[in-house]
N, C-alpha and C positions, 0 to 999 in steps of 0.2 A: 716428431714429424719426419716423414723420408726425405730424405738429401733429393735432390733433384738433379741429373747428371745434364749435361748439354753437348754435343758435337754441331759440328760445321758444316756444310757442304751443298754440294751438289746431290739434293735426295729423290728416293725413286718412289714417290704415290702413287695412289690409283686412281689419280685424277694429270699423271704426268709426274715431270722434272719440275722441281722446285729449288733453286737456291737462297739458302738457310740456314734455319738454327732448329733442330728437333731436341725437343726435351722428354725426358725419360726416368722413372725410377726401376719399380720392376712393369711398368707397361709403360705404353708411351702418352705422353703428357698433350703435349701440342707440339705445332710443325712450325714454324712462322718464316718468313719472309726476311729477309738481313744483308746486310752488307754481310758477305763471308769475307773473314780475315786473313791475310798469307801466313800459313804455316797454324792454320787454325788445326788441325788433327797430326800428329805423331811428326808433326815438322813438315809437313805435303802445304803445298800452296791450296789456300781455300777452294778453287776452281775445281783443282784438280782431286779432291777428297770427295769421292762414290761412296754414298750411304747406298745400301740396299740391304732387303728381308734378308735375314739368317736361312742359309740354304738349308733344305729339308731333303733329306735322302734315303727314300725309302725301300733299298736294297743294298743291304751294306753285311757282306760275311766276315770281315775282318780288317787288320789295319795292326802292325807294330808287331810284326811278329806272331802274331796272337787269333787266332779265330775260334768263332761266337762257340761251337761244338765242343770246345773245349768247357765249358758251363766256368764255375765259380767266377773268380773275377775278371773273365775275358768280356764281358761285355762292357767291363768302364775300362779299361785301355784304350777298346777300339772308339768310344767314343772319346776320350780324351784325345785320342790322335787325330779325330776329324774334325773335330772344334776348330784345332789350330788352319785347318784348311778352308773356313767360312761356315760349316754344317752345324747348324744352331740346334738342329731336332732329325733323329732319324728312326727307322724300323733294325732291328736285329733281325736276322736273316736265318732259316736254317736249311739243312743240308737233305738232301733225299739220307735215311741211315732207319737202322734198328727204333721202336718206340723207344723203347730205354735210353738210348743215347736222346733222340728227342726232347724226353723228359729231362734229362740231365742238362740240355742246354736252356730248356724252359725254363727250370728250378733257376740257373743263375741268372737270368733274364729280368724273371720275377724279382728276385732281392736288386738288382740294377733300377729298374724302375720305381719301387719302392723306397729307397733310398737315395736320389738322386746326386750324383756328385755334381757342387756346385762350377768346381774345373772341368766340363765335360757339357757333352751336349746332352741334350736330352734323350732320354730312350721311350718314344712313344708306344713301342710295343714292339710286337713281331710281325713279321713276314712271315709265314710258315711256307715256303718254296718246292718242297719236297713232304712227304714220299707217294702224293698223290698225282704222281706223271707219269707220262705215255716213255715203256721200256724202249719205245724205238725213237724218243726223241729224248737223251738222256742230259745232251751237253758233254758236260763236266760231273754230273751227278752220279754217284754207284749206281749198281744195277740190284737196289735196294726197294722194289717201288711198289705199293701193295693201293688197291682201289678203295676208297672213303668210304665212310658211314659217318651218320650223323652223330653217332653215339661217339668214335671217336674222336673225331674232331671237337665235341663238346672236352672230354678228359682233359683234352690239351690245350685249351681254352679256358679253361678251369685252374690251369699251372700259369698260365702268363696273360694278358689281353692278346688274343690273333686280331691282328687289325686288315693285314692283307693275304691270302690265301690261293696259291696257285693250285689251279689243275690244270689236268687235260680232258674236256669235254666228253673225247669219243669212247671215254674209259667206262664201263659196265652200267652203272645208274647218276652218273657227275650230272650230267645235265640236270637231270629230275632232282639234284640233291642242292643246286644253287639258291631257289629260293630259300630253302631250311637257311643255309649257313647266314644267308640274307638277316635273317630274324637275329642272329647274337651279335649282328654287327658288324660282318666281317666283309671285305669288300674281295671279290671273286675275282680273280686274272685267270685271262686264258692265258697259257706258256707250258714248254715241253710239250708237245701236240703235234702229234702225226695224223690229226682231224683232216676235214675237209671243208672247204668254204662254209656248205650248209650247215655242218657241225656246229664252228664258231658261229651262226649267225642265230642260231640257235641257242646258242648258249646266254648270247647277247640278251633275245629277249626271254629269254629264264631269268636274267637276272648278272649275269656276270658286265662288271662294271668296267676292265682292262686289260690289259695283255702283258704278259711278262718280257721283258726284253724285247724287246720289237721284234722280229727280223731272226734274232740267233734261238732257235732251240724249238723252231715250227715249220709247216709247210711254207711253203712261198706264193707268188704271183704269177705261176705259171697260166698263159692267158688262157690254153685252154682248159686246164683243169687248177684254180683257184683254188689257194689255202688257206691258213689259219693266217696268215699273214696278210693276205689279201682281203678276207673281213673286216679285219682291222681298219685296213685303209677306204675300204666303203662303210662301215660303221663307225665307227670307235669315236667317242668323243675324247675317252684317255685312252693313253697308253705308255708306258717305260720307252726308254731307249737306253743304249749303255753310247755316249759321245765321246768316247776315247779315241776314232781316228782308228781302229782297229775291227771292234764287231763288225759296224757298218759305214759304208762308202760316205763320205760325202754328199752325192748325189742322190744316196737312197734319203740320209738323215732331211734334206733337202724337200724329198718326195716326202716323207713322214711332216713333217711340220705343214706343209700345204694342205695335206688331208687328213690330219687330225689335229681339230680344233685345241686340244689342250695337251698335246702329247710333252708329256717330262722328261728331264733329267735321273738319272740313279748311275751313281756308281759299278755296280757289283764287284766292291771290292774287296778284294781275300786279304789274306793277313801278311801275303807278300807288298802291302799297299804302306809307303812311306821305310820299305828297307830294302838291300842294296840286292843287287843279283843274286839269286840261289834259289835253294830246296826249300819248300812252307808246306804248312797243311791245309787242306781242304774237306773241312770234314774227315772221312776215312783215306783219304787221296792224297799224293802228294804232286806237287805242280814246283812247277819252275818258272821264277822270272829272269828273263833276259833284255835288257834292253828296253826296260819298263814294260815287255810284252810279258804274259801269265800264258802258262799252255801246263797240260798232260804233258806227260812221258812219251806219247802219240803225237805231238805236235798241236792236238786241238786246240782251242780258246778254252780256259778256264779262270772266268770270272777275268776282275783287274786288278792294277794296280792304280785306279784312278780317284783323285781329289774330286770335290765339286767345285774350287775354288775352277780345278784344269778342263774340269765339263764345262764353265761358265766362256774361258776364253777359247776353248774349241766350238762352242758352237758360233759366236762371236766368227773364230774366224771361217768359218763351214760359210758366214753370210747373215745371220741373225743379228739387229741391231740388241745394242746391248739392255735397254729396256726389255723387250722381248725375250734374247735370251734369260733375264734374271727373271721372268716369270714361268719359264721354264725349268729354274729351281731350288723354286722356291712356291712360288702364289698359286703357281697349278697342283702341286703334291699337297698342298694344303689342305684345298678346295678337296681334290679327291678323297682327303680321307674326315671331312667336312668340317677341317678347322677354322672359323672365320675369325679368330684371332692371333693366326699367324698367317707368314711368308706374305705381308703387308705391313708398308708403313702408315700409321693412319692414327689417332686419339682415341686409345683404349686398348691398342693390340699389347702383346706381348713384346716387349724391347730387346726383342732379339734383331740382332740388325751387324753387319758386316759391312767394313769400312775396306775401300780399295783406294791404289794407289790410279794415276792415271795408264801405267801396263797394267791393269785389274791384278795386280798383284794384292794379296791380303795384308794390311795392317793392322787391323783391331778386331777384336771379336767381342760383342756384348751377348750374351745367353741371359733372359730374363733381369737386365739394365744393371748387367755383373761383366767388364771386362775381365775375360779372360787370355791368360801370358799363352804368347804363341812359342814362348822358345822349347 
């Protein structure tokens, strides 16, 4: 018979705050009602011990020195290093670069997946970010970038699951090519896009389901001439943001939540993410953190160095009550990629679940009703 594990607290359902006892082996059991006890989780006063869904982070390049391009076993590092951060399930991420390098970081993607390490989060698939973006809106990506076909887009599909797939609409036949990719699964973002409002809106009802990074790496909301950013925010029922307090203002992350109904959390964290100032790789790139900031040699923004545990209490303090924030990521990245038995706590989901202190500091991590060691 399975062990049946139990924690305390203060927990986050989808019927509200519950104070109690949630039980769990590898799903969850029941939720029930309880006197919570002092010092019921890792010594934290029962009040104060925050259950919530295991964050899911579906833009993540790197983490520990290490990023996803580098293929073999860089994909269970970077998820080993995020686990300890609250990230119970995320997407590997890749780089605009050569097919071959592609395929190299697909090939270890693949064996990541298929072999799950039980210290580690999970790797639900790929992102595939690149190399189907607009040359004049690059970011941080080489100048690597060549226009889809469905044929290969399947190849590489064929090496790993693509769960999410960015383009840029205004590129040669993308729009016309969303339904196809629609059919194997894969959920279309617009991002990297020098498009035009009508482009995105277009894109939207082809089929394209969110937007890559909010704000950084597209047109904007200029009122008289409306961009890819601006569809967003009259359409989009998803969309990414990067909440590092860095991409985007405050104010704007602010504006994003009011007009789009389920807009997420994601990292885009490179492999300068959990180590100290210096030189790291980006793909074919090399970037600098300073001061937990990630830039080019140029000074641009490239990607971050950001946790989800530090997305949870930046959005928290941007203004987002903390309910709210945790469904931003967790129960909406979910939902987006139509897992309904995760990033909820509830009888039957998966018992991945993240325990906080009352500063939402992380204390425990369960992945599939398995703590895993934060040190």
């Amino acid at each position: 018979m399975t062990e049946l594990h139990r924690l305390q607290g203060r927990i986050l359902t989808p019927e509200g705050w519950r104070r109690g006892r949630i039980s769990f082996d590898h799903k969850i059991r029941a939720i029930e009602e309880a006197v919570v006890e002092a010092g019921a989780i890792d010594g934290i006063g029962g009040d104060e011990a925050i259950v919530l869904p295991g964050f899911i982070d579906l833009h993540v390049h790197g983490a520990a020195g290490v990023d996803l391009m580098q293929g073999g076993d860089a994909a269970r590092t970077i998820a080993r290093t995020h686990v300890r951060h609250g990230t119970t399930a995320l997407l590997g991420t890749t780089m605009t670069a050569a097919e071959a390098d592609i395929v190299h970081a697909l090939r270890g993607l693949a064996t990541a997946i298929a072999e799950p390490d039980p210290d580690a989060a999970q790797i639900l698939g790929v992102h595939l970010e690149g190399p189907f973006i607009s040359p004049q809106r690059l970011g941080a990506q080489p100048p690597l970038t060549v226009e889809a076909t469905f044929e290969s887009v399947q190849r590489l599909h064929a090496l790993a699951p693509i769960r999410v797939l960015t383009l840029a609409p205004e590129i040669g036949r993308h729009t016309e090519l969303i339904p196809l990719l629609n059919t194997l699964g894969i959920r279309v973002q617009i991002g990297h896009s020098a498009g035009t409002y009508e482009e995105g809106l277009a894109a939207l009802r082809a089929g394209a389901a969110g937007f890559t990074h909010l704000f950084n790496g597209m047109t904007g909301v200029d009122h008289y001439k409306p961009g890819i950013a601006a569809a967003a925010l009259a359409h989009a029922e998803y969309a990414e943001l990067i909440p590092d307090l860095q991409h985007v203002h405050p104010g704007a992350i602010r504006l994003a939540v009011r007009a789009i109904p389920r807009l997420y959390a994601v990292t885009d964290a490179t492999a300068a993410t959990g180590m100290p100032d210096g030189e790291y790789a980006l793909g074919s790139q090399r970037v600098h953190k300073c001061l937990g900031c990630v830039r080019l040699a140029s000074g641009s923004l490239a990607g971050s160095a950001l946790t989800m545990d530090q997305a949870l209490r930046n959005l928290v303090e941007v203004g987002l009550d903390l309910a709210d924030a945790a469904h931003r990521v967790s129960t909406f990245p979910a939902d987006y990629l139509g897992l309904t038995d995760r990033g909820r706590l509830e009888p039957g989901a998966c018992a991945d679940l993240v325990v906080l202190d009352a500063q939402l500091r992380v204390v425990r991590v369960v992945v599939a009703g398995r703590t895993v060691g934060l040190a």
